[in-house]
C-alpha positions in Angstrom: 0.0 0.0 0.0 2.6 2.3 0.5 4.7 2.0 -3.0 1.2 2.8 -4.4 0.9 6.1 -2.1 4.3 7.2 -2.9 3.5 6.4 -6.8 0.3 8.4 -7.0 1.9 11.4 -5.0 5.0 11.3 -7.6 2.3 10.9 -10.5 0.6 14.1 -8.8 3.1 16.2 -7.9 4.9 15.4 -11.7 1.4 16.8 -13.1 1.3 19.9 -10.4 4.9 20.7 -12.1 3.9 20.2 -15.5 0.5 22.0 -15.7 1.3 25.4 -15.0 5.0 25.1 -17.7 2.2 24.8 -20.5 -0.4 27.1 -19.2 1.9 30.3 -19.6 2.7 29.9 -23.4 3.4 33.1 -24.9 0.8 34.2 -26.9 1.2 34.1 -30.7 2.4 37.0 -32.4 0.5 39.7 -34.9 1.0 39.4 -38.2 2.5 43.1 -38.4 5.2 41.3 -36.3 6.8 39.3 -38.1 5.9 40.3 -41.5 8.2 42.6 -43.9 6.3 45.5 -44.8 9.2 47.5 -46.5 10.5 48.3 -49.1 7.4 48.2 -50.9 8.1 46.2 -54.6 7.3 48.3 -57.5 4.1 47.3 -59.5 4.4 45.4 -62.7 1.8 46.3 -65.2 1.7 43.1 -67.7 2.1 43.1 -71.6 0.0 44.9 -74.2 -0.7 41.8 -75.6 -0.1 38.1 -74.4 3.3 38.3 -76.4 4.7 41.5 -74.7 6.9 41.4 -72.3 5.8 42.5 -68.0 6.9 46.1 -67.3 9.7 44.8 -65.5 11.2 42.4 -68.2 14.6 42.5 -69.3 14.3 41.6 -73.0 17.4 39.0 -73.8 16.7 39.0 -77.6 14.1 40.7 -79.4 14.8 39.5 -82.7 16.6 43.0 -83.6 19.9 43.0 -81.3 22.2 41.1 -79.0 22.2 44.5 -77.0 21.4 42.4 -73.4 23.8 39.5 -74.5 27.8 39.8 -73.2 30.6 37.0 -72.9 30.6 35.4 -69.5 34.4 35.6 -70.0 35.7 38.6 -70.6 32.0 40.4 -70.6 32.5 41.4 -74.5 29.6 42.0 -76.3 27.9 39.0 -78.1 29.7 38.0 -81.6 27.0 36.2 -82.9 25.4 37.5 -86.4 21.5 38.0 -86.4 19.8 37.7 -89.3 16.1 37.4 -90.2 15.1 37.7 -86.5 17.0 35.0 -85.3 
């Protein structure tokens, strides 16, 4: 009788202990917390058409020029020859 006393008063002291450690959780943060709010992106206004480019496109090749294109070497402009948009 008395190793089941001295279990049920460990069991209810253990709980006692334990009870309060996961009543005081902190209560969960704002969303103006822990979001980024700055710098503010700029707005992209899409294409004319479904085959222009977003406002904010950098144009690689537009069938006219290799203006955008350099060597990854020596950062040279591109040498290739365009003709007949392409």
């Amino acid at each position: 009788m008395r190793i089941q006393d001295s279990k049920l008063l460990l069991f209810t002291t253990l709980i006692a202990l334990t009870v309060p450690v996961f009543a005081q959780q902190p209560a969960a943060p704002k969303p103006q917390d822990t979001e980024v709010w700055e710098p503010v992106p700029k707005i992209v206004t899409p294409g004319a058409s479904n085959a222009a480019p977003p406002s904010d496109a950098i144009v690689l090749f537009d069938g006219k020029n290799l203006d955008e294109w350099v060597s990854a070497q020596d950062k040279s402009p591109a040498k290739w020859i365009v003709a007949d948009a392409y």
